[in-house]
C-alpha positions as CSV (number, residue, x, y, z in Angstrom):
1,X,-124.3,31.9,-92.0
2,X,-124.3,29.5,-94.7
3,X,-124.2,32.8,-97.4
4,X,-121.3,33.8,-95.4
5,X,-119.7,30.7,-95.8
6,X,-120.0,30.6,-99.4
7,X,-118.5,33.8,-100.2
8,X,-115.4,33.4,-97.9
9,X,-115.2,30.1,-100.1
10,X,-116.0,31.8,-103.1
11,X,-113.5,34.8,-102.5
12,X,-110.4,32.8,-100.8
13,X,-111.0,29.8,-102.8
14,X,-110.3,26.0,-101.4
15,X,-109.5,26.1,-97.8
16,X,-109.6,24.0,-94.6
17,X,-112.4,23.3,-91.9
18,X,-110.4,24.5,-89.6
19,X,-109.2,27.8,-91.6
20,X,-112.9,28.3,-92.4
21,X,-114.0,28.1,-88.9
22,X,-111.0,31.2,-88.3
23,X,-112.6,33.2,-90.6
24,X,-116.1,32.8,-89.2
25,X,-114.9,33.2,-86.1
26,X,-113.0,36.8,-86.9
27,X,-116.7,37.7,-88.6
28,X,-119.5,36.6,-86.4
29,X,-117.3,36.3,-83.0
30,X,-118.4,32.8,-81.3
31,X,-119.1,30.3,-83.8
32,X,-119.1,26.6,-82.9
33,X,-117.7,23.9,-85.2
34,X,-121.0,22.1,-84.5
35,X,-122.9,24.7,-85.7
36,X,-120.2,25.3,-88.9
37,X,-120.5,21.1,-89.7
38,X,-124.0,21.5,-90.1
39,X,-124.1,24.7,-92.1
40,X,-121.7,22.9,-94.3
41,X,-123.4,19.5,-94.5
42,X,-127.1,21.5,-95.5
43,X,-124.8,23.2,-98.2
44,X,-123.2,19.4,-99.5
45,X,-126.6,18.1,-99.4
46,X,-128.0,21.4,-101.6
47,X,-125.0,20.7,-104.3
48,X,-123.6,24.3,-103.7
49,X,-120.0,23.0,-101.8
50,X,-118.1,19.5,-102.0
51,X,-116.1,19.1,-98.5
52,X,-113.6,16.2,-99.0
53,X,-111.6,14.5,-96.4
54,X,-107.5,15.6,-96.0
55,X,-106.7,13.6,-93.2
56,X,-107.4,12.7,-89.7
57,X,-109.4,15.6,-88.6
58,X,-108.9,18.0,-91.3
59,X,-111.2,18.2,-94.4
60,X,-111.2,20.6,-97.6
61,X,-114.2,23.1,-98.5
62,X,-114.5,24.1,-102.1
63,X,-117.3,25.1,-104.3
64,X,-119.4,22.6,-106.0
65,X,-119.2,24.2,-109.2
66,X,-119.3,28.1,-110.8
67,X,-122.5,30.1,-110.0
């Protein structure tokens, strides 16, 4: 999943948790947010995305840097 993440981010560019979650969703079916958080933390930790706080409960997803 976290390949599939990338690329949705790479392809739509900048986008919300919550937008990103609706597009996993509409690919996989079923995804949890749980499951997304980590995906997205093991990504932050690699250096491949930066995910940046909006506001309460909403945060930002873009890519680290160009590939």
């Amino acid at each position: 999943m976290s390949l599939a993440i990338v690329e949705i981010v790479e392809k739509k560019g900048p986008l919300t948790d919550i937008d990103l979650h609706k597009e996993l969703k509409a690919s996989f079916g079923e995804v949890s947010f749980r499951e997304l958080n980590r995906n997205l933390m093991n990504l932050e930790i690699g250096g491949v995305l930066r995910v940046t706080r909006l506001m309460r409960g909403k945060r930002q997803v873009e890519l680290a840097g160009k590939f």
